[in-house]
N, C-alpha and C positions, 0 to 999 in steps of 0.2 A: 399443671402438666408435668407427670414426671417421667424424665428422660430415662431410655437403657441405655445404658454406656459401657464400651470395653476400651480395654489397650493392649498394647503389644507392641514389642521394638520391630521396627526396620529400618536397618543401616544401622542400628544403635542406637535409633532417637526415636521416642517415644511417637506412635500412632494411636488415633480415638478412634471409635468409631460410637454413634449416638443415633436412636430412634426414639420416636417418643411424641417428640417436639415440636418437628416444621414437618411441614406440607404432612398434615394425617391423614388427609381425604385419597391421597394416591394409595397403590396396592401396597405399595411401603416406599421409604422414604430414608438412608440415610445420611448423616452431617459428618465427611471426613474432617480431622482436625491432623496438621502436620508439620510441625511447628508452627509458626502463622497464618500458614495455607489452611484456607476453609473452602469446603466444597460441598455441595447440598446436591444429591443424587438422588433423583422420584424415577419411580418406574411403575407403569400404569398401561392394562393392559383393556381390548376392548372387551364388552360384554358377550358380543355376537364376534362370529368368526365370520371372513368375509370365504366363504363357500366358492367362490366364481374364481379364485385366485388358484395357480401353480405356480404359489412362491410364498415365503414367509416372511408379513409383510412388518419389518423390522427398521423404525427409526433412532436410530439415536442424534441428539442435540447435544453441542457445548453452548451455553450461554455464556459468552463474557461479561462482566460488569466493569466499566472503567473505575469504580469507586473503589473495587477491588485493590488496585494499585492509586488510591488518591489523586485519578486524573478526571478531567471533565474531558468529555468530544470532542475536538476539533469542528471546524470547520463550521456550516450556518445554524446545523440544526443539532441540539445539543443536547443529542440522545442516541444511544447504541443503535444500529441498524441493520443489515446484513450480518451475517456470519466471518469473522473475517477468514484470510485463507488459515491462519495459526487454531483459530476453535475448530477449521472442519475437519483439519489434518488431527487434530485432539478425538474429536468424534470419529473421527475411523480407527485408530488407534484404539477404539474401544468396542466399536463393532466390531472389528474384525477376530476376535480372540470368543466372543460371545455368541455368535450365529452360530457356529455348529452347535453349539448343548444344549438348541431348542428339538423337542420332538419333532422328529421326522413325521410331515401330515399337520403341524400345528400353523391354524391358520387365523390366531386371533392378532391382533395387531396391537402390538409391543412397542410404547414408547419409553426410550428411556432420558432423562435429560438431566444433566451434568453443571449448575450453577454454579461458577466462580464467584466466590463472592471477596476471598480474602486472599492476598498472595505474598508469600513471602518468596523471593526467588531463591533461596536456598532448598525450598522444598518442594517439587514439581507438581503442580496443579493437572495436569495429563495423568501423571500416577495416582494422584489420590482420584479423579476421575473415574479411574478403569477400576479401580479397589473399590469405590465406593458402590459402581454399576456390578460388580461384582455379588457385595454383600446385600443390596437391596435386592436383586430377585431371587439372592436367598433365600431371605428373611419372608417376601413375597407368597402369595400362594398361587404364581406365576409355573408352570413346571417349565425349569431347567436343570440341565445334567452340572450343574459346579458345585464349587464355586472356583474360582480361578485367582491368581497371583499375578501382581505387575511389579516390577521395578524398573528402574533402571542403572545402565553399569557402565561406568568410566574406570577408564584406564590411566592411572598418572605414577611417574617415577615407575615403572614395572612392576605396579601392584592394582587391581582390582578392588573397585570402589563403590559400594550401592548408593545409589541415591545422591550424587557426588554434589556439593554444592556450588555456586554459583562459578565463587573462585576457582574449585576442582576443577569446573567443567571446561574453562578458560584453556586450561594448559594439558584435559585430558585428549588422550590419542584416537580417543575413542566415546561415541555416542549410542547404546544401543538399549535400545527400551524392548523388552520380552512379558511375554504373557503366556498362563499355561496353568494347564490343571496339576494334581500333585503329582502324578505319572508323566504327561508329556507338556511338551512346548506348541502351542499354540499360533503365537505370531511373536515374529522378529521384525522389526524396523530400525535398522542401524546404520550411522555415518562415521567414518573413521578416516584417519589420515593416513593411508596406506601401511594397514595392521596385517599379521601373514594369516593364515587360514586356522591355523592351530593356536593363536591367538585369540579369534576369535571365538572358535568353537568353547577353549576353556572359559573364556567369558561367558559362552552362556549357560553351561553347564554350574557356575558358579554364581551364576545368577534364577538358576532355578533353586538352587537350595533357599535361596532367600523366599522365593514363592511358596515355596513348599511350610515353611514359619508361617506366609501370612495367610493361606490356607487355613492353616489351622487355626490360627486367631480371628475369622469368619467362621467359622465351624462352629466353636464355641460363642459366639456373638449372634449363631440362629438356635442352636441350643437354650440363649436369655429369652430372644424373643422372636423365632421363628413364628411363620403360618404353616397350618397344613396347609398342603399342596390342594388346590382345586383341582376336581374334574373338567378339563377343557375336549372337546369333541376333536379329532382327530381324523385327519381326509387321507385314505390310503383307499387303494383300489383295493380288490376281493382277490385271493388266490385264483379262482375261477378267471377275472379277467386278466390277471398277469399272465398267466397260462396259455391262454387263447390270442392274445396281443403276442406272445411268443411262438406260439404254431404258425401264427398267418405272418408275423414280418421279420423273425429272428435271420433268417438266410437270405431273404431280401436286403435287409439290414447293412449284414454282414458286407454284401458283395455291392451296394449302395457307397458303404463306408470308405472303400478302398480306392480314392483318387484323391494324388495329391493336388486337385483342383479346386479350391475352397467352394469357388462357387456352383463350379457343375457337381461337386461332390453335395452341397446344400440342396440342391436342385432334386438331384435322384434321392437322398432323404427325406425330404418332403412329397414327391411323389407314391414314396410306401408311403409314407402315415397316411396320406391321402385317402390311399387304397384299402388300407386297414381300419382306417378310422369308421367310413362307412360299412364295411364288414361287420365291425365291433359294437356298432350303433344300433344295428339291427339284433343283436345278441345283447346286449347288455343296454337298454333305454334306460334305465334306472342310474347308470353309472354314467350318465355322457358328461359329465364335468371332471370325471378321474381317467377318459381315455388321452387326453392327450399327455397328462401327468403318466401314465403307464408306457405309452409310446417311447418320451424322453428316459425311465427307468429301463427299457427294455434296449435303448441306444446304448446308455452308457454299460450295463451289461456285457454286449456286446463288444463295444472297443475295446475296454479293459480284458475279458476273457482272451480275445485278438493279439493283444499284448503280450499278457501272462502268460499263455498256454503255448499260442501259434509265432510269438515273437515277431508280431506284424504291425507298425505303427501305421494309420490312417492316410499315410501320402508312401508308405512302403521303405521311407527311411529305416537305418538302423538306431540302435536306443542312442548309442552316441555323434551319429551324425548330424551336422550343420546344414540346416538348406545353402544353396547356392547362393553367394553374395557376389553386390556390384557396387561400388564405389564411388563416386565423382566430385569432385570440388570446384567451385568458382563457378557453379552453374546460373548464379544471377550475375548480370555484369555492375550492378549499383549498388548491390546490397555490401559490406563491409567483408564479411565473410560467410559463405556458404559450403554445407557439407549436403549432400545426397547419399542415404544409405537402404540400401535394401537387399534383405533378404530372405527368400525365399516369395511370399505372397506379403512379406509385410514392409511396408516404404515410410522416412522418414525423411522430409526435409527439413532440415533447421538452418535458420536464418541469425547470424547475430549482426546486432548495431553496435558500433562504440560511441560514447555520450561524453561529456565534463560532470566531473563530478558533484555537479550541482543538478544530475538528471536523478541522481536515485531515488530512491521511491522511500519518501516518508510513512511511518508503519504508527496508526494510531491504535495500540492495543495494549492487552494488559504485560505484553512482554517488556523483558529488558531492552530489548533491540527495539532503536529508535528507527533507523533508516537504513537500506540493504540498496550496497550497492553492485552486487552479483544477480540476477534475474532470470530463471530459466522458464519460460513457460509452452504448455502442450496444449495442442489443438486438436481434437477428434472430431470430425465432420463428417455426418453420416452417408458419404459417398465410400467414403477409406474403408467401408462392409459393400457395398452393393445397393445402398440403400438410401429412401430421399426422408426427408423427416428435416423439423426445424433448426432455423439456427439462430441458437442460442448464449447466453454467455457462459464459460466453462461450468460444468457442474463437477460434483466429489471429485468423481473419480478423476476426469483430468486435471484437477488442483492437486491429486495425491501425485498421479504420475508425474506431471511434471517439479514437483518438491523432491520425490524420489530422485530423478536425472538431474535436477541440480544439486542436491547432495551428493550425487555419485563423484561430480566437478569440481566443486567446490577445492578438497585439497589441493587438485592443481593451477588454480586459478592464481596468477602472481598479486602480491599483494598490493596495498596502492602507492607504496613507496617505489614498486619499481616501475608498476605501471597504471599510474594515476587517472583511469579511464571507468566509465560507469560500465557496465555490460549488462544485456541484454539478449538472451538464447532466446529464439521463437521455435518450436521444432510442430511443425503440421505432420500429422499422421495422412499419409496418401491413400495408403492401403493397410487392413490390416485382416491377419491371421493371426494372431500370437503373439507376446512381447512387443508389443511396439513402445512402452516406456523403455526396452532395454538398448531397442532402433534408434530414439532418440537420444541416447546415452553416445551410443556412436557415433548418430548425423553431428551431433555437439562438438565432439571433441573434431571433428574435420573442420566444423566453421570457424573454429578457433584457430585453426592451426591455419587452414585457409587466409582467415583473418590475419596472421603473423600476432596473434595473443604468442608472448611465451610459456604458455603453460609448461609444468614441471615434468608432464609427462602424459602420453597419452590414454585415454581411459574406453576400454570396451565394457558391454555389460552381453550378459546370456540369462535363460530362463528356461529353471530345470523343475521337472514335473515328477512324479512319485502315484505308481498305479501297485497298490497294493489287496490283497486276498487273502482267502486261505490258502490259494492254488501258488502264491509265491509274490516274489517283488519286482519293480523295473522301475529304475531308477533311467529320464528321458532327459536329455542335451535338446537345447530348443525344440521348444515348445509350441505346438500352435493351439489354434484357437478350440478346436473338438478337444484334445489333448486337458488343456485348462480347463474348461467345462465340467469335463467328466472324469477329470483325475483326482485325486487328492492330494495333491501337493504345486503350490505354484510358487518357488522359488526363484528370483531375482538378486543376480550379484552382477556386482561390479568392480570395475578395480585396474589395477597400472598390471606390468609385470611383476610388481615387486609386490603387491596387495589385494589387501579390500580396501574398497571407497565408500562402498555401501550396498546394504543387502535390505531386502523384502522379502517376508517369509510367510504365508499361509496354508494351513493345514486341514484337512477335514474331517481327521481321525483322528480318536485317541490316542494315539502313540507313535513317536517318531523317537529311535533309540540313536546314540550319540554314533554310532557306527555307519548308520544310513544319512546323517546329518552329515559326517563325515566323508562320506566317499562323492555326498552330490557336490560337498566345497571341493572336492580334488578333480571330479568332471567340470564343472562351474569354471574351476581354473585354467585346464586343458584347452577347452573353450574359446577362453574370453584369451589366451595368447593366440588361440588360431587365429581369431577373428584381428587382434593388434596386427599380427603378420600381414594381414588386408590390406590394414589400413595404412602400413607404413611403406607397403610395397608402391600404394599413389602419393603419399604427404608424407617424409620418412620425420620432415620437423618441420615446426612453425616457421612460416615466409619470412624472411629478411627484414621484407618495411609492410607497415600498414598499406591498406586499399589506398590509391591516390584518393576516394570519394571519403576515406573514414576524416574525422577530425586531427590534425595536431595538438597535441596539449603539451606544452612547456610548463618546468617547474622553477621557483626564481623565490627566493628568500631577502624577505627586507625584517630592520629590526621591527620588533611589534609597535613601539611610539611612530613610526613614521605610517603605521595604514593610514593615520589620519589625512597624511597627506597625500597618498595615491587617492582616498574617495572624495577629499572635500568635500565642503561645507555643500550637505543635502544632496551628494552624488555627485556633484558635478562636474569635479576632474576626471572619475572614473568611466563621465558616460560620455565626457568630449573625449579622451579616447577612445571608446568603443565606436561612436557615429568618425571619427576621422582615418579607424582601419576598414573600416563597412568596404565589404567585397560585392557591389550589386546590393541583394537584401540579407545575405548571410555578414554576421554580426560576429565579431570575439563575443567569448563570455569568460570572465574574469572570476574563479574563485576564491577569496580572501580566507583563510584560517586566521583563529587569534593567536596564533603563534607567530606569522608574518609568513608563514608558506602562501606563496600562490599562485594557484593554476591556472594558464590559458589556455582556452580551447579554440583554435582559430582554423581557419577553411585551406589554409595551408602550412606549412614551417616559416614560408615569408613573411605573412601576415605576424604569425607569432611571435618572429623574432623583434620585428619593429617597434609591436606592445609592449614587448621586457625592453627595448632600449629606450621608451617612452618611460616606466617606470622606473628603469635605473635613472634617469633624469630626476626623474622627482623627487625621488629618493637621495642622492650623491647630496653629499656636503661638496659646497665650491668652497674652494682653496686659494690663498693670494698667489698671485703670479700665473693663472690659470687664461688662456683666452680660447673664447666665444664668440663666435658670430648668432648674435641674436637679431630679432625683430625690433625694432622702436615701437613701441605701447604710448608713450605721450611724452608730450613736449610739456616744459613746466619753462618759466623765464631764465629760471637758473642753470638748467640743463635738460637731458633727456632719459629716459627709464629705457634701457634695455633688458626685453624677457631672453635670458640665458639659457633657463632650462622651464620645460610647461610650469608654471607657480612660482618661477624664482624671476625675479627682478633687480637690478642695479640700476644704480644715476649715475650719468657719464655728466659732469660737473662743465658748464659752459665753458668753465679755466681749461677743460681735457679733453674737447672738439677736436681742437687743432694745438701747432705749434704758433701761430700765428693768432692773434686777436678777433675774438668773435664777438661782433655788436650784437647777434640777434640768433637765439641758436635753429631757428628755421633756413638762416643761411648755409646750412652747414648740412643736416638733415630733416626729415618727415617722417612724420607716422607711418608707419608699413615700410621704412625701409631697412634692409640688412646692412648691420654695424659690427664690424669687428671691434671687440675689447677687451682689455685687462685686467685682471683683478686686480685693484693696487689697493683696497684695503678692506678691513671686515670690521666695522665697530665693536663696542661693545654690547648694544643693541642688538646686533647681528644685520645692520644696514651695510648692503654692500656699492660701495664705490665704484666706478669703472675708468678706466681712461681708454680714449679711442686715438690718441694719438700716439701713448705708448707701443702702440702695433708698427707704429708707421715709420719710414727714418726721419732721423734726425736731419732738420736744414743745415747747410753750412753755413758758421757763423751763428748759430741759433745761443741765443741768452736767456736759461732759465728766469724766471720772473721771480721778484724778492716776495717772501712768504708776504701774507696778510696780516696785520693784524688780529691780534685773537680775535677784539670782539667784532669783527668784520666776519670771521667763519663763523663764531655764533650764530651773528644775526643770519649767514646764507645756509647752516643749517635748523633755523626754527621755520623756516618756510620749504622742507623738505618733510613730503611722508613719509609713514615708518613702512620699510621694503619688507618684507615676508615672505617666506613660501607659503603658498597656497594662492586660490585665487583671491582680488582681493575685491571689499567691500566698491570701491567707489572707480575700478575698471570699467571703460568704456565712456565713461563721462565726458 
């Protein structure tokens, strides 16, 4: 088997790319190499086109391999399973740049799949993904209009960075992964820590030139070993019926289109095609599988012309105005924090919870990131259209959207040094028409602030559309749902006043020039401060104290040799405190770092505080001359064991009862009773002595008693245990 292999730098650092070899039975097949990073990209198309479809029916897969990064599975069964959410969000990242350069009318079913096999984290397994899906249906005799470029660009020290590695990426200001042909930009997906608009723009502008290099090194890489392009059948209606599906519903259409009422405007567009359909059925029986594909060509026609020409959007807004927004916070009264956002036809509740940070969610994948403890997720329940249909667990697209809205958050999320809490966004979509990833963007940043999070600053998002022709351009401020459909441009930003937080970019035309990029980031902006103006006029800053229902968590620092003694021997000091603060059935939860940081999370500040002074007990070295009123734990003939602090014990020595003579030390005290004592000495052992009578006054008249004989203390300390912290072996006996 002999391989075709090429290279080419990007970033600097040498890329392969290899066919040849693995998987030759697909339509082609190849092996990105990128420094360590190995990725094996098949793309394979059907025989038969499926005829019955109006839509292009296009899969792409990430497959991770945990061997990739030298892990085995977790958990019982120990083998890759589902998708996790990090491959689907990789898989869209690579469809999204690729579905427009299929022919218009192509309806053979296109898989492409994306195997992680090796990862070095300096070199992003997503990028060589999207390059390598790139160069296989080049090479392919698949017809696509590419090939396309991916990198990605960080920002660190105020310099711009392709490909940035792991370290880079740690202290870059900036996340944004772009794709695109040699002429335009394709898709944006970027996170940023509040970067200004003209920042970004140069970033991506500086990140095409890079694409535009790896372009060409795919170019020359199907030039080794391209296929011709096969003849694949093509489903487009006849001029004849676009013509006649435009006489009978063009003006129906039109005055159909014009209500800003999603669903009575849905209603009276389905009633033309209704009307037309049967018209056209009778004229055209040969074509009844491309009428309703003509119907929807003949909609979007018309909106856009409505746009462009008449300057009318579909609910009669102007290009730059905002539907109408309502606001509300605290509208569950248990939930920790809650925002209600809505505007226009589309509604956003998001729910957060605060946790201990022992709630986060462990991540078993090929990433560097072990466990995430920010959480945003999105719910789309087919009532939020008008519509009844199953329910199921999230699929793509609401994995994507809600990664996008917690990216958007993410910068201002306090760290966990200041505020050592897990979190949890829930944001359910109610209604929608349009942007409701950018709804939940907003409902987010209320439940936070509701919640009393102190976030650094508050964050709106907008979603701006792009209807362009030969007749002209119109650049659209919130976006609804017809709008997206049949526009070509559906852009998503976010961000404080002072930024970006993050954007989502797709496109469905060749060309979007830095000028039209630019002026939608300076409406985008406009925007997204209207919309803060909203928000701050009902929440102007995060609440003073958490929800009374949220948890407490305290932070409390012991040295690292002493955890031993907060968990004891097989948990047991740390779970007889946790059952002896138990509120009913809510429980502290204690969590220990190897540093000695630890956190309690308990059901109030009471509770909490109790814990830490339990733990500083255990913790605290006792000192001579120190007194305690502890518990008597056991009577021994020579004296009695008092617990001072949980795990610490002293002997109050028969001689230091009393001032007075003690025959039998159960004359004096009992088990269970509370004894005031002394510290009067600390061996060298570290056994501590006690006296109970040194608390007490002095009799009148009272005569110290002459020392003992040494070997008389001998002998009364070889029949004394040795005292410890911790619990001890033969307690309770």
């Amino acid at each position: 088997m002999e391989a075709i292999t090429t290279d080419f730098l990007v970033g600097g650092r040498t890329l392969t790319l290899e066919t040849g070899k693995m998987a030759r039975q697909a339509n082609a097949s190849v092996v990105v190499r990128y420094g360590d990073t190995v990725v094996l990209v098949t793309v394979v198309s059907s025989r038969e086109p499926k005829e019955n479809y109006d839509f292009f029916p296009l899969t792409v897969d990430v497959e991770e391999r945990l061997y990739a990064v030298g892990k085995i599975p977790g958990g019982y069964i120990k083998r890759e399973g589902r998708p996790s959410e990090a491959a689907i969000l990789a898989a869209r990242l690579t469809d999204r740049p690729i579905r427009p350069l299929f022919p218009e009318g192509f309806r053979n079913e296109v898989h492409v799949v994306a195997s992680i096999l090796s990862v070095d984290y300096d070199h992003s397994p997503e990028i060589c993904g999207m390059i390598g899906a790139s160069a296989a249906l080049s090479l392919s005799d698949i017809p696509f209009d590419g090939p396309i470029g991916a990198v990605q660009v960080g920002y660190v020290g105020g310099q711009f960075i392709i490909n940035p590695t792991a370290e880079q990426e740690k202290v870059s200001e900036l996340k944004l992964m772009i794709a695109g042909t040699y002429d335009a930009i394709l898709m944006i997906e970027a996170s940023a820590n509040i970067v200004s608009e003209a920042t970004m723009l140069d970033a991506i502008w500086f990140g095409h030139e890079e694409i535009r290099r790896i372009i060409e090194g795919i170019q020359r890489f199907q030039e080794m070993a391209g296929k011709p392009k096969a003849e694949y059948p093509v489903f487009l209606p006849s001029p004849e019926l676009v013509q006649a599906t435009k006489d009978i519903a063009y003006d129906k259409l039109l005055e159909a289109m014009r209500n800003p009422d999603k669903q009575q405007r849905g209603q009276d567009i389905e009633q033309v095609n209704k009307e037309a359909r049967q018209i056209l059925l009778e004229q055209f029986p040969e074509q009844e599988a491309m009428i309703g594909a003509t119907l929807k060509k003949v909609l979007k026609e018309v909106v856009r012309q409505a746009i462009i020409k008449d300057g009318i959007r579909p609910d009669g807004r102007g290009f730059d105005e905002i539907r109408p927004i309502s606001i509300e916070v605290g509208v569950l009264p248990r939930v920790h924090g809650t925002g209600l956002f809505t505007r226009g036809q589309t509604q956003a509740l998001t729910a957060m919870t605060l946790g201990p940070l022992s709630d986060q969610q462990m991540l078993d994948g090929i990433s560097a990131e072990e466990s995430r403890r920010y959480m945003h997720h999105y719910n789309f329940p087919p009532f939020a259209t008008g519509e009844s249909g199953p329910m199921r667990g999230p699929n793509r697209r609401a994995i994507g959207h809600g990664a996008l809205a917690g990216r958007a958050l993410e910068p201002v999320i306090p760290s966990e040094s200041e505020f050592p809490y897990t979190l949890r966004l829930v944001s359910d979509i109610l209604e929608s028409n349009g942007s409701s990833s950018m709804a939940s963007v907003c409902g987010s940043t209320l439940a936070l602030m509701d919640g009393g999070v102190p976030i650094k600053a508050p964050v709106a998002g907008i979603a701006m559309g792009l209807v362009k022709n030969e007749d002209g351009i119109a650049i659209l401020t919130d976006i609804q749902g017809l709008e997206d459909a049949l526009g070509d441009m559906d852009f998503k930003v976010a961000g404080t006043r002072d930024g970006i937080t993050a954007i989502q970019m797709d496109i469905k035309i060749h060309g979007l020039s830095r000028e039209i990029l630019e002026t939608a980031l300076d409406k985008a902006r406009n925007a997204r401060l209207f919309i803060l103006d909203k928000i701050e006029a009902v929440i102007p800053t995060p609440r003073k104290h958490l929800s009374l229902h949220a948890p407490r968590i305290l932070t409390m620092s012991v040295e690292p040799d002493k955890i031993r003694e907060v968990i004891g021997p097989g948990g047991k000091t740390i779970n007889k405190i946790i059952e002896a603060t138990k509120v009913g059935d809510k429980k502290v939860d204690i969590d220990i770092q190897d540093d000695g940081t630890i956190y309690i999370a308990a059901l109030n500040e009471e509770v909490g505080r109790k814990v830490q002074q339990m733990i500083e007990d255990l913790t605290r070295t006792v000192q001579v001359g120190e007194v305690f009123t502890g518990r008597v734990t056991r009577l021994m003939n020579f004296g009695a064991f008092v617990e001072l602090l949980p795990g610490k014990e002293g002997l109050v020595h028969i001689s230091q009862l009393a001032y007075q003579r003690v025959n039998k030390v159960e004359d004096v005290v009992n088990v269970g009773d509370m004894l005031t004592v002394k510290v009067i000495e600390i061996d060298s052992a570290g056994r501590i002595n006690l006296s109970h009578k040194d608390t007490m006054p002095v009799p009148e008249g009272y005569e110290p008693p002459k020392p003992r004989p040494a070997q008389d203390r001998e002998r009364g300390a070889s029949h004394r245990p040795s005292t410890h912290s911790g619990p001890r072996r033969d307690a309770g006996r």
